[in-house]
BAMI-45533 format. One record per atom (N, C-alpha, C, CB): residue number from 1; atom name; x, y, z negated. Coordinates in pm, 1 decimal, padded with zeros to 6 digits. Glycine has a CB too. Example, Ala and Ser with C-alpha at 12.3 -4.5 7.8 and 13.67 -1.06 7.14 Angstrom:
+------+--------+----------+----------+----------+
: lomi : lumtor :       xx :       yy :       zz :
+------+--------+----------+----------+----------+
:    1 :      N :  01319.0 : -00569.0 : -00780.0 :
:    1 :     CA :  01230.0 : -00450.0 : -00780.0 :
:    1 :      C :  01320.0 : -00330.0 : -00780.0 :
:    1 :     CB :  01130.8 : -00447.3 : -00904.6 :
:    2 :      N :  01285.0 : -00225.0 : -00708.0 :
:    2 :     CA :  01367.0 : -00106.0 : -00714.0 :
:    2 :      C :  01290.0 :  00003.0 : -00787.0 :
:    2 :     CB :  01408.4 : -00059.8 : -00572.5 :
+------+--------+----------+----------+----------+
END
This chain:
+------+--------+----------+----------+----------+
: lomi : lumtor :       xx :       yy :       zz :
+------+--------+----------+----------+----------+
:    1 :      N : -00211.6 :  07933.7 : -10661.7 :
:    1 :     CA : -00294.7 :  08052.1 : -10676.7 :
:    1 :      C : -00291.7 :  08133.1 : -10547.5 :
:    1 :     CB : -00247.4 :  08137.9 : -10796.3 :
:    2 :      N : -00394.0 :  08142.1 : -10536.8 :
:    2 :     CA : -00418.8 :  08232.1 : -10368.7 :
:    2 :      C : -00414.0 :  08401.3 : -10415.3 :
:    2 :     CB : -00625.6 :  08189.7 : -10275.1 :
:    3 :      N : -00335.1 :  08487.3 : -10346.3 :
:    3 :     CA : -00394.3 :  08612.3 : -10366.8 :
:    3 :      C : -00456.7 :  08703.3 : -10202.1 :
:    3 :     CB : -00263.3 :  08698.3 : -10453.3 :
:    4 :      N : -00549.9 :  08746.7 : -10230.1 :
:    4 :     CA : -00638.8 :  08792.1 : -10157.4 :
:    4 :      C : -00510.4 :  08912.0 : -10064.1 :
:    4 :     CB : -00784.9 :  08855.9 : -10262.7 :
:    5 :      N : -00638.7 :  08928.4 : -09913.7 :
:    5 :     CA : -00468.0 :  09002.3 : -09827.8 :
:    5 :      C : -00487.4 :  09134.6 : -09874.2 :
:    5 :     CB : -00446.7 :  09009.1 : -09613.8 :
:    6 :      N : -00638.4 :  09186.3 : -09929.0 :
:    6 :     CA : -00575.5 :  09335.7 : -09995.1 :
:    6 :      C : -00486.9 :  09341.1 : -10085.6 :
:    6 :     CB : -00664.3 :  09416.7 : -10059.0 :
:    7 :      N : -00464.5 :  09255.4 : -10214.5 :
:    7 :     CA : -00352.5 :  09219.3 : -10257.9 :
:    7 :      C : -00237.0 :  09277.1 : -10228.5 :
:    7 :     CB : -00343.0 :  09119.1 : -10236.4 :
:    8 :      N : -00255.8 :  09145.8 : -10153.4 :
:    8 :     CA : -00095.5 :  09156.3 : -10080.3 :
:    8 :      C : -00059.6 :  09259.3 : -10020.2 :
:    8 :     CB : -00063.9 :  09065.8 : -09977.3 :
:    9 :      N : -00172.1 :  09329.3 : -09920.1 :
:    9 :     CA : -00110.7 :  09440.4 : -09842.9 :
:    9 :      C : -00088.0 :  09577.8 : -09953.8 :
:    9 :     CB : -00221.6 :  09479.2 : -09704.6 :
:   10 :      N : -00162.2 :  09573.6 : -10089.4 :
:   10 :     CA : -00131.0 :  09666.7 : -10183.4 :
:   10 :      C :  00018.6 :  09649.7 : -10265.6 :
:   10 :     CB : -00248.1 :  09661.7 : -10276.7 :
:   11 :      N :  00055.1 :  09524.7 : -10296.8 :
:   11 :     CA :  00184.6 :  09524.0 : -10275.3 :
:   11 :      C :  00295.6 :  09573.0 : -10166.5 :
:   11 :     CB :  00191.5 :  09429.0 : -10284.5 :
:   12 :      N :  00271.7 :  09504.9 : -10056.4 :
:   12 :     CA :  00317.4 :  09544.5 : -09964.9 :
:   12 :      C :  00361.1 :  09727.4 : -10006.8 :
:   12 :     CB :  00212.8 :  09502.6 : -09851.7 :
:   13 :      N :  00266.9 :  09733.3 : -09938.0 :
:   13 :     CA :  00258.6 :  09896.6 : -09898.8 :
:   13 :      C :  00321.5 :  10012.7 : -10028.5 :
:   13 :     CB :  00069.7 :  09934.8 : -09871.9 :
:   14 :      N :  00283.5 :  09938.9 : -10163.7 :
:   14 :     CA :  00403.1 :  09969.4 : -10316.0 :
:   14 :      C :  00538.4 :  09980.9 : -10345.1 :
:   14 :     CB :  00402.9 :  09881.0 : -10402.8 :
:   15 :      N :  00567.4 :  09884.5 : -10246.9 :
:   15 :     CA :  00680.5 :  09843.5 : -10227.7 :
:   15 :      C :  00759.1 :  09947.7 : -10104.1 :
:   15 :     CB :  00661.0 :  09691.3 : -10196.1 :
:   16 :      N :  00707.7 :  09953.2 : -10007.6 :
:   16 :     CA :  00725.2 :  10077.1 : -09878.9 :
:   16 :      C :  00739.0 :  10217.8 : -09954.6 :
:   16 :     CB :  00567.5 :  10089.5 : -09760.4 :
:   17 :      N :  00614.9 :  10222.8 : -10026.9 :
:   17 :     CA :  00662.6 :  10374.1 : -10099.0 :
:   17 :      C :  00762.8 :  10416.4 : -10191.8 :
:   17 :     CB :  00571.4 :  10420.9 : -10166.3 :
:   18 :      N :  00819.1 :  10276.9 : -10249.0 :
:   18 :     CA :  00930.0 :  10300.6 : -10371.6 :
:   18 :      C :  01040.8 :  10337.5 : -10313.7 :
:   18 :     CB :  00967.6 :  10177.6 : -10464.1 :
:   19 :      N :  01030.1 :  10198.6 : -10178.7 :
:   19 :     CA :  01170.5 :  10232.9 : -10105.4 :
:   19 :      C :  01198.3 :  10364.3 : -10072.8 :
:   19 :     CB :  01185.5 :  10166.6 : -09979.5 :
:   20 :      N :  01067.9 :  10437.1 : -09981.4 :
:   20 :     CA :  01091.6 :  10536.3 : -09928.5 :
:   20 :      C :  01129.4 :  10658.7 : -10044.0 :
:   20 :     CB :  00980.1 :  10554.0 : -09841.0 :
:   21 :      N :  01060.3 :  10684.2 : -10127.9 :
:   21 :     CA :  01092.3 :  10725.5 : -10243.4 :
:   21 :      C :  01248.7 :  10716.1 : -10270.9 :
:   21 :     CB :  01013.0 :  10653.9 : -10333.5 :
:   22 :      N :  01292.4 :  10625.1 : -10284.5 :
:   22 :     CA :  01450.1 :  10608.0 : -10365.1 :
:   22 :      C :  01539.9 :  10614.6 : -10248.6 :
:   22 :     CB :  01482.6 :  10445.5 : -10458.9 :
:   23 :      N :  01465.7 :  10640.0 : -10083.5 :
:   23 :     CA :  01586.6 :  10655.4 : -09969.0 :
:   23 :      C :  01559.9 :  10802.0 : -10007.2 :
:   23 :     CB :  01568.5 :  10593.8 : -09777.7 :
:   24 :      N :  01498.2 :  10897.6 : -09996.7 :
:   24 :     CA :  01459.0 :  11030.6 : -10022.6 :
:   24 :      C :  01529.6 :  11095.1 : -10116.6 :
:   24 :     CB :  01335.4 :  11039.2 : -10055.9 :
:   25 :      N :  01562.0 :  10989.9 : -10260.4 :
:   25 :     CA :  01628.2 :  11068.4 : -10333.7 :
:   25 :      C :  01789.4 :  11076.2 : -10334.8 :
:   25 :     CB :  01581.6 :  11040.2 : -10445.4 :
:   26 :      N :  01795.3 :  10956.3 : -10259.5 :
:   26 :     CA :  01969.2 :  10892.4 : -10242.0 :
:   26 :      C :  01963.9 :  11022.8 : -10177.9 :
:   26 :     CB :  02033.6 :  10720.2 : -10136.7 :
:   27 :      N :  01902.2 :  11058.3 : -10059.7 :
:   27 :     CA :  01934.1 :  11146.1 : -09951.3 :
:   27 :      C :  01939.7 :  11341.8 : -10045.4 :
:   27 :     CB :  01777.6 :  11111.2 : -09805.5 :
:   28 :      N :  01845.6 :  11345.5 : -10147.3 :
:   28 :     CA :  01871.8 :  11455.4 : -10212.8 :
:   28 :      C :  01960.3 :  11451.3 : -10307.4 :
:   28 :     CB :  01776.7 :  11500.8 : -10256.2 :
:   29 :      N :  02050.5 :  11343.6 : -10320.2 :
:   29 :     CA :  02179.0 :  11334.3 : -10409.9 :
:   29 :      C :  02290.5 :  11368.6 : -10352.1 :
:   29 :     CB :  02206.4 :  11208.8 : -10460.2 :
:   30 :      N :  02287.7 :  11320.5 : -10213.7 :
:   30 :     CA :  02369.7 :  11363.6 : -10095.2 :
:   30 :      C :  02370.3 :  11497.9 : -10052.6 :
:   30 :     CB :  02333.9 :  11295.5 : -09986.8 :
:   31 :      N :  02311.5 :  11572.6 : -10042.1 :
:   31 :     CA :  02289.5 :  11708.3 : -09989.6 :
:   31 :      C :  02297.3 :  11799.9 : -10125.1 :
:   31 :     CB :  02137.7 :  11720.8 : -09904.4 :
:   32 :      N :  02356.4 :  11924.5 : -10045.6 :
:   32 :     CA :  02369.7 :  12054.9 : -10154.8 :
:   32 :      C :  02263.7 :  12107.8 : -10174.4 :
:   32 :     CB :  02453.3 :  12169.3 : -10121.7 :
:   33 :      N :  02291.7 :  12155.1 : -10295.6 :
:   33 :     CA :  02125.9 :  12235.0 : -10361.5 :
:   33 :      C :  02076.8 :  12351.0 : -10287.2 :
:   33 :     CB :  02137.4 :  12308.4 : -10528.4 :
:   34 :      N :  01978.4 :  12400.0 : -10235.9 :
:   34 :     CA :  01893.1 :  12476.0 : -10143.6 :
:   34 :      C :  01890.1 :  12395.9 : -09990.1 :
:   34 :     CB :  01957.3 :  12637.1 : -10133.0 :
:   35 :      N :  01914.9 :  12277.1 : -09999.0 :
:   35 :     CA :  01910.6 :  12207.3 : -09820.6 :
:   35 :      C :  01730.2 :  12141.8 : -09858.4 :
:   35 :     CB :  02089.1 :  12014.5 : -09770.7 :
:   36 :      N :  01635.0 :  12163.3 : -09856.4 :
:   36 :     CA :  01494.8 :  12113.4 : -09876.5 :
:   36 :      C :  01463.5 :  11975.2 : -09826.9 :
:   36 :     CB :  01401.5 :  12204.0 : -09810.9 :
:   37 :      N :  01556.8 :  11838.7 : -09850.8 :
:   37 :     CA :  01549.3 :  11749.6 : -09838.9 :
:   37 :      C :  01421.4 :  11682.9 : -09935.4 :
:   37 :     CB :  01668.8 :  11722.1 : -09843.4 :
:   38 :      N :  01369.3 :  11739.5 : -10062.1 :
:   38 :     CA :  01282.9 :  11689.6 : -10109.9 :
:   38 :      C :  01131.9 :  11707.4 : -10045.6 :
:   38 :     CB :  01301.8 :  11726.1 : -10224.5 :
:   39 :      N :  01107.8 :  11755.6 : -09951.4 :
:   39 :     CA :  00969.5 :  11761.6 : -09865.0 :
:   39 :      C :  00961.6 :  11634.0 : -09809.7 :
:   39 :     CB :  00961.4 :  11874.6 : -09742.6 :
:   40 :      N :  01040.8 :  11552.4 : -09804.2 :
:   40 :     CA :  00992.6 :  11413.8 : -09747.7 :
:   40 :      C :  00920.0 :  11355.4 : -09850.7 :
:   40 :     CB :  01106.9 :  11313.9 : -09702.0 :
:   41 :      N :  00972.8 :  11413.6 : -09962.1 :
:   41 :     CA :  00836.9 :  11322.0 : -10115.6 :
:   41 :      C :  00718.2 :  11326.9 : -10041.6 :
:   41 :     CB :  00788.7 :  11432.1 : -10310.1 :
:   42 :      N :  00696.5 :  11402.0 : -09912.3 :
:   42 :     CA :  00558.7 :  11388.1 : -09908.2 :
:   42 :      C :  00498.6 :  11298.3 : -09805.5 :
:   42 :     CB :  00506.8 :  11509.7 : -09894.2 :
:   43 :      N :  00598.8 :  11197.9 : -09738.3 :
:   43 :     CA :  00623.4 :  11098.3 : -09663.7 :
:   43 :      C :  00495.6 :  11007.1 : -09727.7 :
:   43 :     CB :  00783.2 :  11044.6 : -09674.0 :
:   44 :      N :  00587.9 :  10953.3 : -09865.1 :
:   44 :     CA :  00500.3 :  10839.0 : -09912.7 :
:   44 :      C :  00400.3 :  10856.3 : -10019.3 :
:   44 :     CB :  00580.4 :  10738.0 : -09957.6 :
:   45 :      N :  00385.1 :  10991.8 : -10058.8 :
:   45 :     CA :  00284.2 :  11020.6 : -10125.7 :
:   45 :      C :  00159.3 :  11044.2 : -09998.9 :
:   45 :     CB :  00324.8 :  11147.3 : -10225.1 :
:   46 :      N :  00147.5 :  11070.3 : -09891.9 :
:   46 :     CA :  00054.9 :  10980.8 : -09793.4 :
:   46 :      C :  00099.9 :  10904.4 : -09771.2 :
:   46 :     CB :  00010.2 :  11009.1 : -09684.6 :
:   47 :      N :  00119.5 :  10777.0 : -09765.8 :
:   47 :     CA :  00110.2 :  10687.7 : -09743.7 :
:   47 :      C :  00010.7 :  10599.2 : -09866.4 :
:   47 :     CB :  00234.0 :  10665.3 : -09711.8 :
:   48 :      N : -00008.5 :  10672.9 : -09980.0 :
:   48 :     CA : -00093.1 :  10610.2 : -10115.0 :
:   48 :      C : -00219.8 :  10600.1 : -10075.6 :
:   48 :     CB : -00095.0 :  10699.2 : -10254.4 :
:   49 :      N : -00239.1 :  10696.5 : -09950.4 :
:   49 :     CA : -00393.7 :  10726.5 : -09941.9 :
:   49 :      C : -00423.4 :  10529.9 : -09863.2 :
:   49 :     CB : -00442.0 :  10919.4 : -09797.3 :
:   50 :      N : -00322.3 :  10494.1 : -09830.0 :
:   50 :     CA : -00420.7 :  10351.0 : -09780.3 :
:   50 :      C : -00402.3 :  10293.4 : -09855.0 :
:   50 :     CB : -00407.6 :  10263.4 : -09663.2 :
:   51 :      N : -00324.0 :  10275.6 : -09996.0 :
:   51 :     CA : -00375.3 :  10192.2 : -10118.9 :
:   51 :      C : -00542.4 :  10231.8 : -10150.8 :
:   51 :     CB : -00270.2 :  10233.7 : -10264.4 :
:   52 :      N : -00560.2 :  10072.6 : -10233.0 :
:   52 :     CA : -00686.7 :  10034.0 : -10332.8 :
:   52 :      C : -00603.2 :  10079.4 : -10463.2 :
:   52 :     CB : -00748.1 :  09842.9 : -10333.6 :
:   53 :      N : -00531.9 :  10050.9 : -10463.0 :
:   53 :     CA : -00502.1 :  10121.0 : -10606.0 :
:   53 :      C : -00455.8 :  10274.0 : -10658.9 :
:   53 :     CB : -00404.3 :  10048.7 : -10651.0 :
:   54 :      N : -00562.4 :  10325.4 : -10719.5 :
:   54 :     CA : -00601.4 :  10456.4 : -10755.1 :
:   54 :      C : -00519.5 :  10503.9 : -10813.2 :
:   54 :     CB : -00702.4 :  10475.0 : -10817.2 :
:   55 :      N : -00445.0 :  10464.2 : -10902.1 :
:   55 :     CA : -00333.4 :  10552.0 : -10964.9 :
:   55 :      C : -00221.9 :  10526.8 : -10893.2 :
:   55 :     CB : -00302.8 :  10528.1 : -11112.8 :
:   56 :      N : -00204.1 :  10488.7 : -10795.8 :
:   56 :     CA : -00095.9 :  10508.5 : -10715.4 :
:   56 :      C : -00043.2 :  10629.9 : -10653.6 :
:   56 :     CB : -00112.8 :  10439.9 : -10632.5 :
:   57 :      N : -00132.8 :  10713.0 : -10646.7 :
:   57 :     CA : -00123.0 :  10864.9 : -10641.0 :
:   57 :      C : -00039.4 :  10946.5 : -10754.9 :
:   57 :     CB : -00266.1 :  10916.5 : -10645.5 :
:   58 :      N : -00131.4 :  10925.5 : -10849.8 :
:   58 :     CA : -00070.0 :  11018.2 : -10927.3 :
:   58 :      C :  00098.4 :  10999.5 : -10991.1 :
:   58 :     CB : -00169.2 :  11027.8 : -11034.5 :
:   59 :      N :  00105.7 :  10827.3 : -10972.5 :
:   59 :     CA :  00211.4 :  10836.3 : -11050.1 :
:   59 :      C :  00325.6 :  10841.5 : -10960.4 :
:   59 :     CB :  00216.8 :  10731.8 : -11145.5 :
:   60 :      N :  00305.3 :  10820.2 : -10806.6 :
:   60 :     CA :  00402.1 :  10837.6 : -10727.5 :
:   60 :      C :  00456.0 :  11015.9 : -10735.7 :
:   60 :     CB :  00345.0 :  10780.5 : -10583.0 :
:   61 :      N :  00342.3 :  11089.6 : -10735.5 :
:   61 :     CA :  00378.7 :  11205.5 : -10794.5 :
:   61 :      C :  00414.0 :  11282.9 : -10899.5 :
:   61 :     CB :  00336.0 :  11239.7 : -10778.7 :
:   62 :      N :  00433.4 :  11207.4 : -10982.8 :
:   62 :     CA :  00453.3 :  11226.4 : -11117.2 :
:   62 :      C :  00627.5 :  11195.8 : -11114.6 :
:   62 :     CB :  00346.7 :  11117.0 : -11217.8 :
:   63 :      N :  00695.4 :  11022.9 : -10989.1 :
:   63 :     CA :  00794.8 :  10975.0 : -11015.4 :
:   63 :      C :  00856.3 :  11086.4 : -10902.6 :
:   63 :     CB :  00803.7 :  10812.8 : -11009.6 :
:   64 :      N :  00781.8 :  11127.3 : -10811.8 :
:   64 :     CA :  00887.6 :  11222.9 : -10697.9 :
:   64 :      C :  00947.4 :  11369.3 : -10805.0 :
:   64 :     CB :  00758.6 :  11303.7 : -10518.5 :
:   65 :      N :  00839.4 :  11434.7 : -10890.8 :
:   65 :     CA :  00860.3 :  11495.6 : -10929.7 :
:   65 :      C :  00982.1 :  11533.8 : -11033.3 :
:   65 :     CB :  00778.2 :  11494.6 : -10934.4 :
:   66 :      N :  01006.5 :  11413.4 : -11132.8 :
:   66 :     CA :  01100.8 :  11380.6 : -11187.6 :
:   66 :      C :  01245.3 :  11340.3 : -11097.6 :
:   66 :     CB :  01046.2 :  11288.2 : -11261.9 :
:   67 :      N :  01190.0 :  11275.4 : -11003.7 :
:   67 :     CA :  01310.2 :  11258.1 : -10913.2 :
:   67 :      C :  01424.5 :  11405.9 : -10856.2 :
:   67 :     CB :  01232.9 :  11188.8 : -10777.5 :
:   68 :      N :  01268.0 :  11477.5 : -10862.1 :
:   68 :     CA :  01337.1 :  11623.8 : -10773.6 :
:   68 :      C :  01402.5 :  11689.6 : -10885.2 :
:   68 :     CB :  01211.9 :  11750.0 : -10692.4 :
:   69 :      N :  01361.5 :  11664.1 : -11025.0 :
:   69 :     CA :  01432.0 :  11750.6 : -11153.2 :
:   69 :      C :  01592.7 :  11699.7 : -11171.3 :
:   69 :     CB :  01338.1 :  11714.7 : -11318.1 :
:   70 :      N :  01556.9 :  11530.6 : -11174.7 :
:   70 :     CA :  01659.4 :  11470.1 : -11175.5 :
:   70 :      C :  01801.3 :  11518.8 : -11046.0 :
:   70 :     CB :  01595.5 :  11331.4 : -11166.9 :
:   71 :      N :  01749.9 :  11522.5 : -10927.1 :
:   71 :     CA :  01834.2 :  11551.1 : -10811.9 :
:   71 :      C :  01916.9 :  11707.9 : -10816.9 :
:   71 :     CB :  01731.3 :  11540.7 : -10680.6 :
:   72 :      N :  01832.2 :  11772.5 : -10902.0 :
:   72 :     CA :  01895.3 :  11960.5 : -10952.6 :
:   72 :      C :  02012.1 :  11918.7 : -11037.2 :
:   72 :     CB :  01763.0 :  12086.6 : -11078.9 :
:   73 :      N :  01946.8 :  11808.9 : -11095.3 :
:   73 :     CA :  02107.4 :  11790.8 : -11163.2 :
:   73 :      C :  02256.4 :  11721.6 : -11127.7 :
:   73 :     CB :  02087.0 :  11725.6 : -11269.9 :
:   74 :      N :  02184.2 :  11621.1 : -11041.1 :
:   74 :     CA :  02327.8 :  11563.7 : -10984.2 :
:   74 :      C :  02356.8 :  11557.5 : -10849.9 :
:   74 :     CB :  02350.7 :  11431.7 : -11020.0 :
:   75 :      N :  02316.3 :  11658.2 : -10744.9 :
:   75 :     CA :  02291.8 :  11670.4 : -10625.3 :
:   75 :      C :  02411.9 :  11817.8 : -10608.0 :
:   75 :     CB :  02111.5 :  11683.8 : -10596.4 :
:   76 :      N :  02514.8 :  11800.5 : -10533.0 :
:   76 :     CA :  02611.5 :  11835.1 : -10511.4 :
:   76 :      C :  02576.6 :  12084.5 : -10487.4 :
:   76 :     CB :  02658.6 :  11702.0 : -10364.6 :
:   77 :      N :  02692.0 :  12095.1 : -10572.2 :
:   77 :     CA :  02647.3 :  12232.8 : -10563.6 :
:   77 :      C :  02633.9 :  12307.9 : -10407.2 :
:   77 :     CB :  02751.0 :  12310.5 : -10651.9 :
:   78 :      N :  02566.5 :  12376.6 : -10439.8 :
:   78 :     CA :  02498.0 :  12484.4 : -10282.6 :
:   78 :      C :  02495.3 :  12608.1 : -10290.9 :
:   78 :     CB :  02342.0 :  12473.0 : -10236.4 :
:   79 :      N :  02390.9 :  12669.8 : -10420.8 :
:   79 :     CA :  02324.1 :  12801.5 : -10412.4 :
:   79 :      C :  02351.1 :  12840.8 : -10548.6 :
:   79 :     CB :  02165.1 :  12803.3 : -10370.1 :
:   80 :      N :  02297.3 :  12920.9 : -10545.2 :
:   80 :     CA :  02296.3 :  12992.1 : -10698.0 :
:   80 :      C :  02212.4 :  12924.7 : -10776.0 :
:   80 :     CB :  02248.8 :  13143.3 : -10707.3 :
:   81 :      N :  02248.4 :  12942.0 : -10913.3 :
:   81 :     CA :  02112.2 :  12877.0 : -11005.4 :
:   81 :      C :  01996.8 :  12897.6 : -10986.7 :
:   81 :     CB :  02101.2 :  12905.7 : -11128.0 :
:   82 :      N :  01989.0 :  13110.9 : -10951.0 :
:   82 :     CA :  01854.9 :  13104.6 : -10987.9 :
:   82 :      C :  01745.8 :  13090.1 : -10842.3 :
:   82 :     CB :  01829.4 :  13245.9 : -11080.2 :
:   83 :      N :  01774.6 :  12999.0 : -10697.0 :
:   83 :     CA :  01778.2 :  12992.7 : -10612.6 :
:   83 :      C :  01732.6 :  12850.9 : -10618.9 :
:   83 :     CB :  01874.8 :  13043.4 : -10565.9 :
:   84 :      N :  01786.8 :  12777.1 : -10655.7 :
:   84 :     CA :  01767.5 :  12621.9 : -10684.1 :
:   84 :      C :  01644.1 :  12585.9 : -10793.5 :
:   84 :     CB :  01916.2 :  12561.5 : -10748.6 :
:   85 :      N :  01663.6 :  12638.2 : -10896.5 :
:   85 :     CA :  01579.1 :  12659.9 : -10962.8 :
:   85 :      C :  01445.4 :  12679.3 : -10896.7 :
:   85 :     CB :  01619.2 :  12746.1 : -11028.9 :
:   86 :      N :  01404.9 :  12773.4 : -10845.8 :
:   86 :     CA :  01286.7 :  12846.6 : -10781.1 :
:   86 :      C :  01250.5 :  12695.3 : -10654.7 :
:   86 :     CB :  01350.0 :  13043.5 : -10693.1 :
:   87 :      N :  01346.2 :  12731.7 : -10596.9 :
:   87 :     CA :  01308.1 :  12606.3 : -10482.7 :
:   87 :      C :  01272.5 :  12487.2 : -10554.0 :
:   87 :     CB :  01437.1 :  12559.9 : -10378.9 :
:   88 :      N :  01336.0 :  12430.1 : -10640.8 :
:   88 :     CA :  01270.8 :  12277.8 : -10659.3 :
:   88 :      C :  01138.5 :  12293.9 : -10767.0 :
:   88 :     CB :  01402.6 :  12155.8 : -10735.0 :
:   89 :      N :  01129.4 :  12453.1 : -10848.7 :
:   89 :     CA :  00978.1 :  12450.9 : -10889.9 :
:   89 :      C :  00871.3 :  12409.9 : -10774.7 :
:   89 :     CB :  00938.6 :  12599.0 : -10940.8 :
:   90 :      N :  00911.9 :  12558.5 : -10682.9 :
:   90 :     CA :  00809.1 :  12540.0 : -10551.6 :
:   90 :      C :  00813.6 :  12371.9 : -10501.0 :
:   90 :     CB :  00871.5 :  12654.2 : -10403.1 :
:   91 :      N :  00902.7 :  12349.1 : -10516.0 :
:   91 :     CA :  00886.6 :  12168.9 : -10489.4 :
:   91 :      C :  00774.5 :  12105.9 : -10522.5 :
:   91 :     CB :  00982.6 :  12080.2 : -10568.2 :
:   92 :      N :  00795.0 :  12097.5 : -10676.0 :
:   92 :     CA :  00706.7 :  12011.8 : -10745.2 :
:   92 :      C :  00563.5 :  12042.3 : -10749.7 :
:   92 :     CB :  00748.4 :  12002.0 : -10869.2 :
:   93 :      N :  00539.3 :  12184.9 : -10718.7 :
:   93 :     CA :  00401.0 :  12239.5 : -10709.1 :
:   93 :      C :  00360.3 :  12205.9 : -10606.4 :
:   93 :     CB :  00379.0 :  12369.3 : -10719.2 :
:   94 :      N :  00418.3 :  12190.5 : -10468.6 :
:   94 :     CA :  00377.8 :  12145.3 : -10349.0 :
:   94 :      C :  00366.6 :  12004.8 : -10344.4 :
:   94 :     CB :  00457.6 :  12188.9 : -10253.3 :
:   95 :      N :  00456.3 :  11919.1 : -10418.5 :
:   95 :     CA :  00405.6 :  11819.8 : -10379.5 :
:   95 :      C :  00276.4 :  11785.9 : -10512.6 :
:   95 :     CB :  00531.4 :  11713.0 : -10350.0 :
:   96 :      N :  00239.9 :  11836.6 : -10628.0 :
:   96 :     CA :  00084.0 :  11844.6 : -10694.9 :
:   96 :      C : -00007.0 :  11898.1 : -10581.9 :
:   96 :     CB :  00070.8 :  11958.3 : -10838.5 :
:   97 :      N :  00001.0 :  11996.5 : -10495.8 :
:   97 :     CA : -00131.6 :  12043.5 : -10445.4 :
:   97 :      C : -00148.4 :  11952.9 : -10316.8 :
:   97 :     CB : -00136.1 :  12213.6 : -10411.8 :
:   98 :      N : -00050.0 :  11887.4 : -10285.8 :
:   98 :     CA : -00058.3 :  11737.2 : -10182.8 :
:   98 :      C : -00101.7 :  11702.3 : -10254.5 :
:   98 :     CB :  00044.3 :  11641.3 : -10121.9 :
:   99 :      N : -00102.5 :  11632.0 : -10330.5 :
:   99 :     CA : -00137.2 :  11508.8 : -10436.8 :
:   99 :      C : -00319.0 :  11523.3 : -10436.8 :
:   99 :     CB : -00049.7 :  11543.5 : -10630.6 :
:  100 :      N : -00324.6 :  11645.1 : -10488.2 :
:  100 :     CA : -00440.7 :  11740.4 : -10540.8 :
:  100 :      C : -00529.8 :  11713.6 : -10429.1 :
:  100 :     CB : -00404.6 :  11911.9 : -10563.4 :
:  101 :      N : -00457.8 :  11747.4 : -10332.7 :
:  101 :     CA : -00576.4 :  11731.1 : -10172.5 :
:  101 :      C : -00569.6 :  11585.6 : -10125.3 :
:  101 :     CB : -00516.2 :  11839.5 : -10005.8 :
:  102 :      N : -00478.3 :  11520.0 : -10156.2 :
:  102 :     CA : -00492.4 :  11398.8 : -10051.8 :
:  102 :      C : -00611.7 :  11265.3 : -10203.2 :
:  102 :     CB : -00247.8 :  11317.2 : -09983.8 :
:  103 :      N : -00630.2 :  11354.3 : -10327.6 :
:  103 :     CA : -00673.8 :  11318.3 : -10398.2 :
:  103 :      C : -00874.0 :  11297.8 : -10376.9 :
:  103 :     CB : -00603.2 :  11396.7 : -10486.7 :
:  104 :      N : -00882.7 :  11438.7 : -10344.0 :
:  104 :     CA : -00978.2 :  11494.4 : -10312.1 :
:  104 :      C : -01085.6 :  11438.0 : -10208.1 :
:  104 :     CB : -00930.1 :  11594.5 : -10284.0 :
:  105 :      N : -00976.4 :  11373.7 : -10073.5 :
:  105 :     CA : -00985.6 :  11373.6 : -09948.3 :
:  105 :      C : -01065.3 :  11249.6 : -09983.2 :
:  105 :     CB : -00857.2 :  11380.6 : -09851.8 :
:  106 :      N : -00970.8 :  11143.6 : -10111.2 :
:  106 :     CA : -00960.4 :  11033.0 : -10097.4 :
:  106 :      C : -01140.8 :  11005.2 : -10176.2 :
:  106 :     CB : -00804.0 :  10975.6 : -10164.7 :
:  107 :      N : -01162.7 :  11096.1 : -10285.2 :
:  107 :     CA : -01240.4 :  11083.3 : -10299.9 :
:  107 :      C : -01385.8 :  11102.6 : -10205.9 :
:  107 :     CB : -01211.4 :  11120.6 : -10378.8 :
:  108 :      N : -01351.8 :  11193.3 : -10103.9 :
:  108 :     CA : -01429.9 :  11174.8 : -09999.9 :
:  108 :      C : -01489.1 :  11098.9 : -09893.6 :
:  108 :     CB : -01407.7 :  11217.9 : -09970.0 :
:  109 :      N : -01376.2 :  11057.2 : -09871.5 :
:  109 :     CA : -01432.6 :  10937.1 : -09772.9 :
:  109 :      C : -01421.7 :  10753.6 : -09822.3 :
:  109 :     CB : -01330.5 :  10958.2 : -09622.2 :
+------+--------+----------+----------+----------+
END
């Protein structure tokens, strides 16, 4: 069975974002709470924009997002609660209005 090289390069490139994704979060497991290591989520959430596959967007943002909830919890203490808290909301909203625009963009061109 032959698969075609968009295919492949959509694998490919699936595969680049998971990694980068799960080096991002190792790295926000490592660091104390208020160090803004989760702005790299926004590394490979562009990088979706050169997928063919359309829901690759949303759900990469959907998995950073959970990642960043997940990382409040086992990501070594820093700041105050209500400090951490606030920062990784503003997180997750920033990386939706990326999402939101590179969504937009995508539908544009």
């Amino acid at each position: 069975m032959v698969i075609d090289q968009q295919t492949q390069a959509d694998h490919a490139l699936t595969v680049v974002i998971v990694v980068l994704i799960g080096i991002v979060f190792v790295l926000d497991l490592l660091t104390p709470l208020g160090i803004v290591i989760w702005v790299l989520y926004v590394i490979p959430l562009g990088l979706t924009t050169w997928s063919s596959v359309r829901r690759l967007l949303p759900i990469s943002a959907g998995g950073c997002s959970m990642l960043m909830i997940l990382g409040y919890f086992f990501s070594p203490l820093g700041v105050s609660f209500e400090y951490a808290v606030i920062n990784r909301l503003l997180g997750i909203v920033m990386l939706w209005v990326v999402a939101f625009f590179l969504w937009s963009k995508r539908d544009q061109g």
